[in-house]
N, C-alpha and C positions, 0 to 999 in steps of 0.2 A: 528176593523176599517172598516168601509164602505166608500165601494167605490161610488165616483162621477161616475155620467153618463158618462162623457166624456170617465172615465178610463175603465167601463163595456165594450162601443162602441167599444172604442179602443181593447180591449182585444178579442171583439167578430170578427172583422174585421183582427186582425190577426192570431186569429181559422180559419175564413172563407177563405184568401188566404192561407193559406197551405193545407185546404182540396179542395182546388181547384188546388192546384201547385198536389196534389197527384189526383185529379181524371182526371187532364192532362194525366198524366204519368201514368196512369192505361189505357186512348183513347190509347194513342201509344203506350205499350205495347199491347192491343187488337189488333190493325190494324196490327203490327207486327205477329200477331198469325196469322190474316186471312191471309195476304200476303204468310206466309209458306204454310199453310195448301192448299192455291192456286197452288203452285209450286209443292208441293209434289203430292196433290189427283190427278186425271184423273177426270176431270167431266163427265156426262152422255153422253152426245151429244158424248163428243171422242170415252168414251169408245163402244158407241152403234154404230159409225162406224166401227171402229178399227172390233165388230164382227162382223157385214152386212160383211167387206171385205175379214174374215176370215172364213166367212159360203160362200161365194163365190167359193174361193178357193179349202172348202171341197166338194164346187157341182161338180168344175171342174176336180175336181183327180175321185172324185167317177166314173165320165164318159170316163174320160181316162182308167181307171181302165175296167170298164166294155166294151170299145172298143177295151182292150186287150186282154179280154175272148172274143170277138167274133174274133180275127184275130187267136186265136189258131188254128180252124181247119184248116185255110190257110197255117199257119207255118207246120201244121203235114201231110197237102199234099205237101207241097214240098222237105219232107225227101226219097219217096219212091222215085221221081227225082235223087234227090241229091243220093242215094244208086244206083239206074240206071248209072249217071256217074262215079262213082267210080265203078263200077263193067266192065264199058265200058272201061274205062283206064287200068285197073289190066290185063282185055283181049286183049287189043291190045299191053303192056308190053311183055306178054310171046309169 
């Protein structure tokens, strides 16, 4: 039996809105994907802050650091002091 145009048309017209009802619903399943994968990743810009302010940080400990090693000799002259008044105390004790 052959089919009339009309019925081809028709049969083709409603092939063609369900593979358009499904390549909807494939758009918003994809924009669903981007949206997560937005929320989840860190983009570059952030993440390349986030280190500028963590290589910062490392400048500033490092020089705290190293303005600890120079207040050393200071702190270990003021031990032979500090031995000075405890030996001055002990003596006027007895």
């Amino acid at each position: 039996m052959e089919l009339t145009t009309e019925e081809r048309i028709m049969r083709l017209e409603t092939r063609l809105e369900t593979e358009l009802v499904t390549i909807k619903e494939l758009i918003y399943d994809l924009k669903k994907i981007v949206m997560m994968r937005e929320e989840t990743y860190v983009t570059k810009d952030i993440l390349e802050s986030k280190l500028e302010i963590r290589d910062r940080e490392i400048a500033s400990l490092k020089a705290d650091k190293q303005s600890n090693k120079n207040n050393l000799p200071v702190w270990l002259g003021l031990l032979p002091a500090i031995a000075a008044v405890f030996v001055a105390i002990v003596a006027l004790w007895k």
